[in-house]
N, C-alpha and C positions, 0 to 999 in steps of 0.2 A: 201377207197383205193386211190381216186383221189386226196387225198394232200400229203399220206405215203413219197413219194421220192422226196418232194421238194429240199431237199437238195443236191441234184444231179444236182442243176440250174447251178449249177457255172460250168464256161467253163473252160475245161480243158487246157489250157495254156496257147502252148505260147510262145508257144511258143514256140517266135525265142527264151527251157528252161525249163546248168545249169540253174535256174530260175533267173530272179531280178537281169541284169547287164549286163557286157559287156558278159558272158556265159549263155545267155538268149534264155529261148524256146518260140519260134516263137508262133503268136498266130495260127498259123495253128494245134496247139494240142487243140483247142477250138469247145470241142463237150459236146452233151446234152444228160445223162440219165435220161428220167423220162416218165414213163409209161402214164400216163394221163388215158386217155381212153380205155388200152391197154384189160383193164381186162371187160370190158361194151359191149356184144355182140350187145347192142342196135344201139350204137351209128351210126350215119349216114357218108356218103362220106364225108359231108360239115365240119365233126365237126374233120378232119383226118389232116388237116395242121396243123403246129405247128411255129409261128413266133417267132427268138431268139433277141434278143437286147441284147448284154453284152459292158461292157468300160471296160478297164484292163487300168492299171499306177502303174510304180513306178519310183521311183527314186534312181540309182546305182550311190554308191562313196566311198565306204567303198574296201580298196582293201587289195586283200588274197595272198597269195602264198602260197599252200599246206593249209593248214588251222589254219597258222598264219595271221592276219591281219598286216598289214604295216603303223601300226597309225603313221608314223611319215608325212607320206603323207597328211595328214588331217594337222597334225603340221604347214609344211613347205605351206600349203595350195596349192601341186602337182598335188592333186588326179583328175583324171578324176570321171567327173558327167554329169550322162545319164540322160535322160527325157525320160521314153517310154509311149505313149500310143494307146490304141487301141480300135478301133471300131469293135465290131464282129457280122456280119449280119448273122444269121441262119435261112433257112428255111426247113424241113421238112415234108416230106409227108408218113405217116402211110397207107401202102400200106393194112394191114389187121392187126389182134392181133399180128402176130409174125415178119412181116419183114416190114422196112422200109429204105427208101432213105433221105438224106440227104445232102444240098447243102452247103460252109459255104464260105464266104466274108470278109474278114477283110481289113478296113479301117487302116493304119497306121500315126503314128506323131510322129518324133523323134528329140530331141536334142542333141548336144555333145558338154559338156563346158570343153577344157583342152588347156594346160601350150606348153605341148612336142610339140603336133600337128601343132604348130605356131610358132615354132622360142623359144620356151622356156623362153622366157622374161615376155610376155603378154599372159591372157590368151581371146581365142574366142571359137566363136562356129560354129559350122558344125548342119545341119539341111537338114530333108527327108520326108517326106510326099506324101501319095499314096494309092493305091491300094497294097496289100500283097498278099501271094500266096493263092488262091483259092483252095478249097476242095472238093470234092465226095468222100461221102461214104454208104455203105449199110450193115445197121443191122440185125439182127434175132435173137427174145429170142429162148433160147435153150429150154425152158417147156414153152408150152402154157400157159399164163397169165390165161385165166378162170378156167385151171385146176389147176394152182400152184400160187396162188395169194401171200403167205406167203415168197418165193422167189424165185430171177431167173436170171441168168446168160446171158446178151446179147453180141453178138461179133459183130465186123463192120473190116469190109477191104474196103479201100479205097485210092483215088490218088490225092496226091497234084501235082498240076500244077505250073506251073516259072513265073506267071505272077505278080508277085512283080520284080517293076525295081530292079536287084542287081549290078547294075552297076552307082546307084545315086551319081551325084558328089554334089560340093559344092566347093566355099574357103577357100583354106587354106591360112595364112598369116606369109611370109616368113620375113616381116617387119612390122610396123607400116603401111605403105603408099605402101605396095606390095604383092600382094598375087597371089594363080594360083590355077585353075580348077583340081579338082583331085578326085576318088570314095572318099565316106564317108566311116569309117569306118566299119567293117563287123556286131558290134555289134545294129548300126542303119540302117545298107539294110533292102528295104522295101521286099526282097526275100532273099532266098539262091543260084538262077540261076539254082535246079534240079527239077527233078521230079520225086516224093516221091514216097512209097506205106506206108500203114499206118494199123496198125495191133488194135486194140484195144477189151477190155475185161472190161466190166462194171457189177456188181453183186449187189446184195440186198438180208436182210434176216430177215423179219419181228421178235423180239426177244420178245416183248408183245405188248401188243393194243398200248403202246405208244412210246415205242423203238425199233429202229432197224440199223443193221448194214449195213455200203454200202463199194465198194472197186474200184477201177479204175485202169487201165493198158493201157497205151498209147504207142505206139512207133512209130518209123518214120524210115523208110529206105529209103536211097536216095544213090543210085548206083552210079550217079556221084561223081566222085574224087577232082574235081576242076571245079571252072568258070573261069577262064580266067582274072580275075579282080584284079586290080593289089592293094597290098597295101603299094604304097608308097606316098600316098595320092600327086597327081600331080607332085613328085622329081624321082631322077634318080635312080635305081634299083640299092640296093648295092652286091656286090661280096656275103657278109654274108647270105644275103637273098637267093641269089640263091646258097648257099651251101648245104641251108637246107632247103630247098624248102618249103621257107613264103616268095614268092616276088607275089603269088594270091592267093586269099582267097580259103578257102575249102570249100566243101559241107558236112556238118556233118550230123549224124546220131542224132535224140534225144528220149528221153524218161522221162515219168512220171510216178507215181505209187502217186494213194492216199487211203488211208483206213481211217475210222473211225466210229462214231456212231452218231443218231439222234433221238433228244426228241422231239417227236408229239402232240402237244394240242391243238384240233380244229382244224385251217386251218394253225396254228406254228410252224414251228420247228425250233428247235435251233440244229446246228449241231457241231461238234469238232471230229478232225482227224489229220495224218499226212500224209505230202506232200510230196513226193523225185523225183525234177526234174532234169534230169541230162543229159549234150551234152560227147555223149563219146569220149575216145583217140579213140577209133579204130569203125570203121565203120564194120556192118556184111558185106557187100556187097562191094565188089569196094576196092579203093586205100582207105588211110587216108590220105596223104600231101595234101602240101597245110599250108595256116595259118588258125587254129584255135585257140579255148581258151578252151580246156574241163575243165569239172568242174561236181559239184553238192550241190545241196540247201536243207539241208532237213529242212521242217520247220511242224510249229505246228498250225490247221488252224483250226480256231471258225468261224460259219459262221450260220446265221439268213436266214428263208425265209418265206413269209406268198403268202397263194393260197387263190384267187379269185375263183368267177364260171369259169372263162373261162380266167384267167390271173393267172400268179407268177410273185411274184417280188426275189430278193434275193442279196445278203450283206457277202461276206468272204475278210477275210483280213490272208490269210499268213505272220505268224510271222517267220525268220530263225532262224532255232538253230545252225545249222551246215554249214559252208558253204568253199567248197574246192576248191579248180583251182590244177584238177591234172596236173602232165605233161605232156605235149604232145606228137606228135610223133618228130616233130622237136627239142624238147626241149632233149627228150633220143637219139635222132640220133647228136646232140651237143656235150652232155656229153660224148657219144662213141667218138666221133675224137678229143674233145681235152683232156679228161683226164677229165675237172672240172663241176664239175655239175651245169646242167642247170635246172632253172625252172624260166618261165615266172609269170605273175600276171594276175587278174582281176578284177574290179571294180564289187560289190555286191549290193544289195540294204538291208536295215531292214525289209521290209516287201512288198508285192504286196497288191492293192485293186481291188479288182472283183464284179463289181456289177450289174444288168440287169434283164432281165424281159422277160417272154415266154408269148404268147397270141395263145389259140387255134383259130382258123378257121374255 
């Protein structure tokens, strides 16, 4: 039973993640089911820590509108191209079989290569690096582990923290030989500037000695409406922007949902399921303006893990199948005053890599 749920290693997000681009979920959706020790009434104090090590990367350039791509972008070689990646520190502590705390740290590195952002001539890049928003949360299986070994249902509520700078600048380059101090784009802040609450539902359901099924359900609610943070990346606020209030970035809501299944042999599994991570138009909580990019990624994700005695390593790569930049709120509050329909874009990536390693304590 100590290797069943490896495939539960990979961290849930991300994110700042619609997934993989400029509509990308933060890796504050970067949490770990797996029972370990959960179901072993033996086990000791010392052996109840749980160390996470995850890197998350991709690279977004592929851009959407509604869920058409804009290849001509690529053509014209226009397209904005992200570099995201991410360190994700987890530690947890297994307070008994059923409830546990957990702390989560993410390390961020970001780039931004485009045309617009600089004077439209040449292209440069914008770069962020830091500290990302920080996590607490606190679990509890719904059926005690020693009595329902075959499956089990854990929830976690918990509170992200603002301490990712969302206010990171950069140059931008107004000429060849001129440029000026202004935030980074929203899609590489090293934060959102709120602070969250965080709902999640993680499940398992042993199907024979060497199959079984898993499911995951992530969200993020952030009550704040806006940070204050302008995005005219260092230039003068125009009339447009402040018509339809994208002259500072939003605090978005996000959500994941993953399900699929897992072949166990020995200490291996091989797992495959589908992903759908999505930033919404409308927040449950609070305002929605502001500038965002909503969207959603649904992709299809194979993913390897092998269990040590007292380590996991583990290897998924989200492929997309689907990948949308719905409208916004600003985008439908356009189309209502001038008659013509508005929809913004976003840069996607083809796939995410997630890869890292738990070690008991």
């Amino acid at each position: 039973m100590k290797f069943l749920l490896i495939a539960f290693l990979a961290f849930l997000v991300s994110q700042q993640a619609s997934a993989q681009g400029c509509v990308a979920i933060r890796s504050t959706a970067g949490g770990i089911c797996n029972m370990l020790d959960h179901n072993d009434p033996t086990a000791t104090q010392s052996q109840k820590w749980m160390l996470s090590v995850g890197n998350r990367y991709f690279k977004s350039f592929r851009h959407f509108v509604g869920t058409e791509e804009q290849k001509e972008r690529l053509e014209k070689h226009t397209e904005v191209i992200n570099h995201a990646y991410t360190l994700d520190l987890g530690l947890t502590r297994q307070l008994n079989n059923r409830w546990s705390l957990s702390l989560y740290v993410p390390y961020v590195a970001n780039s931004r290569s485009s045309l617009y952002e600089h004077g439209g001539k040449n292209r440069y890049t914008t770069h962020s690096n830091g500290i990302g928003d920080i996590r607490f949360n606190a679990g509890y299986w719904i059926i005690d582990p020693v009595k329902m070994p075959k499956g089990n249902l854990q929830t976690l509520v918990g509170i992200k923290l603002p301490t990712g700078d969302y206010r990171y600048q950069d140059f931008f380059h107004t000429s060849d030989s001129t440029s000026v101090l202004g935030p980074v784009d929203q899609s590489i802040q090293l934060g959102d500037g709120g602070t969250g609450f965080t709902v999640e539902l993680n499940g398992f359901y042993l199907l024979s000695r060497h199959l079984s099924a898993y499911g995951n359900f992530y969200y993020l609610i952030n009550p704040r409406e806006q940070n204050g943070v302008s995005t005219t990346r260092g230039g003068p606020v125009s009339q447009t922007a402040i018509a339809y209030g994208t002259s500072v970035m939003s605090v978005p809501d996000q959500m994941m949902l993953r399900a699929g299944v897992n072949y166990t042999a020995k200490r291996f599994t091989a797992s495959l399921g589908v992903r759908d991570e999505c930033l919404p138009v409308k927040d449950l909580i609070g305002g929605s303006s502001g500038f965002r990019r909503p969207g959603y990624v649904v992709s299809i994700e194979p993913g390897v893990s092998y269990q040590f005695n007292k380590a996991g390593i583990y290897a998924f790569v989200p492929v997309a199948l689907r990948r949308d930049r719905t409208q916004s709120v600003a985008d439908k509050l356009r189309t209502q005053k001038t008659g013509v329909y508005a929809h913004g874009d976003a840069a996607f990536a083809d796939y995410l890599v997630s890869v890292g390693a738990t070690f008991r304590l």
